[in-house]
FIGU-254109 format. One line per 5 residues: number of its first residue (from 1); their letters; for each residue x, y, z of C-alpha. Coordinates in steps of 0.001 Angstrom, whole numbers, plus 500000, padded with zeros to 6 digits. Layout:
! residues N
NUM> A> X/Y/Z  ... .
END
This chain:
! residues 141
1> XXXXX> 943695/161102/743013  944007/164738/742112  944603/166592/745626  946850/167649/747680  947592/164287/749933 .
6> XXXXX> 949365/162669/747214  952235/164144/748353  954639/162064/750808  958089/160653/750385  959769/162863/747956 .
11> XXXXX> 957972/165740/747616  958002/166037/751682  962260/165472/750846  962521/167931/748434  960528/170555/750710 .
16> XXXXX> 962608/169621/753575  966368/170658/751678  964720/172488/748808  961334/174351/748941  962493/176001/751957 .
21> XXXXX> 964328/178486/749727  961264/180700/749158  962288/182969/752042  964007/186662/750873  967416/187536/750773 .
26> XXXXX> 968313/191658/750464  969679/191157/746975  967660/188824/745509  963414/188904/746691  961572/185629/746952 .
31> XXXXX> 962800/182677/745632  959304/181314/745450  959509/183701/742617  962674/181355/741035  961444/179628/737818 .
36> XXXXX> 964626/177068/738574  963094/176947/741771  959444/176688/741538  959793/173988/737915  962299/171539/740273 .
41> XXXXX> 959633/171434/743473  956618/171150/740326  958480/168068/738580  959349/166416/741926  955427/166837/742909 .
46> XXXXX> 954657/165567/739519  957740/162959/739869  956024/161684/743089  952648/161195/741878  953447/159737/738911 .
51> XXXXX> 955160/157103/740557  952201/156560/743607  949704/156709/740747  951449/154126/738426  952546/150386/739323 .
56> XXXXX> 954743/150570/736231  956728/153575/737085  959282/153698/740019  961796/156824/741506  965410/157205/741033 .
61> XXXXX> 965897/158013/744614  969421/158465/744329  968414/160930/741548  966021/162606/743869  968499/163318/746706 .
66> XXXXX> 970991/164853/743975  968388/167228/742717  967628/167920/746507  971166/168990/746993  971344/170434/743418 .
71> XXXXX> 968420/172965/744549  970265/173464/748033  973050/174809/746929  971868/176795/744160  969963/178649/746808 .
76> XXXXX> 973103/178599/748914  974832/180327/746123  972139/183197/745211  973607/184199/749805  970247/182562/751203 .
81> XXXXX> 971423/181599/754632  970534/177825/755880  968160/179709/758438  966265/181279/755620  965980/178085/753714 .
86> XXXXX> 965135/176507/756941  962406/179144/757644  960053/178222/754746  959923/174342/755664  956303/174928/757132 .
91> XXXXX> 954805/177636/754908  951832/176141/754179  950822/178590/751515  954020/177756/749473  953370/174292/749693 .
96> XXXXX> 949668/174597/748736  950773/176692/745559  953671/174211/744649  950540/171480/744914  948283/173444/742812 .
101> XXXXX> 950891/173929/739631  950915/169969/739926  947785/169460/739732  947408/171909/736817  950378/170379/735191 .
106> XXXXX> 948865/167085/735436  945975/167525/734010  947205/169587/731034  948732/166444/730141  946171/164065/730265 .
111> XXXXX> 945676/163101/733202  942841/161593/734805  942228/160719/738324  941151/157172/739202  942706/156709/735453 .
116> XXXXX> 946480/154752/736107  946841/154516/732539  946521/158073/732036  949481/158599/734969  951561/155840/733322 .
121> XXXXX> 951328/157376/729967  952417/160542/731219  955085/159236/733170  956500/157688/730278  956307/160331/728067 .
126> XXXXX> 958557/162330/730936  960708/159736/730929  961514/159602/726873  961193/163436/726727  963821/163302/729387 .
131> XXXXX> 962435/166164/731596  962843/167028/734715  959942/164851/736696  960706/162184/734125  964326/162029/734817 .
136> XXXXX> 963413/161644/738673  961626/157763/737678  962485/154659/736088  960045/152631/734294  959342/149193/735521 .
141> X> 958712/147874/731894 .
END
């Protein structure tokens, strides 16, 4: 399932503390525009649906929080205020184009919806490559 309601738990988490950080500050612009930024909210979205879409692959939810906090104060430290980050918890547009580059990732790899084999291979192939979505799950196995 290739759309945007396969995002819950952690990707709804990592929005919360971390998307949020897409408002502007005077000396820095958007930090939707952030590659730090915009890669941790894609791997968490891919993260999450790996892990929905495949009964061998679970998250590291301790890991997940860490990141969370990880992305919070990284945006604390470029002077966004806790207002700011607060402010883009319900863009909807950010969220939609955070969705789409998950999607895209997704199936650039090889992924094919309705196919669980196809998210399980890809999560494990995260996981060994040791990237950032893959470092977010634990395989079952």
């Amino acid at each position: 399932m290739l759309n945007g309601k396969m995002f819950q738990p952690i990707l709804a988490a990592t929005f919360v503390a971390a998307s949020a950080f897409a408002a502007t500050a005077a000396d820095h612009g958007a930090l939707s525009e952030d590659k730090f930024i915009t890669d941790s909210l894609v791997a968490a979205g891919v993260g999450d649906v790996i892990r929905k879409e495949c009964p061998n692959i679970s998250a590291r939810l301790f890991v997940v929080w860490g990141k969370t906090r990880e992305l919070e104060r990284y945006a604390l430290g470029l002077g966004y205020t806790e207002k700011q980050i607060r402010a883009f918890i319900g863009d909807k547009s950010e969220r939609a184009r955070i969705r789409q580059n998950v999607v895209t990732y997704l199936m650039e790899n090889g992924v094919k919806k309705g196919n669980k084999d196809s998210f399980c291979a890809l999560g494990q192939a995260e996981i060994k490559n040791k990237t950032i979505a893959g470092s977010l799950l634990r395989s079952r196995q």
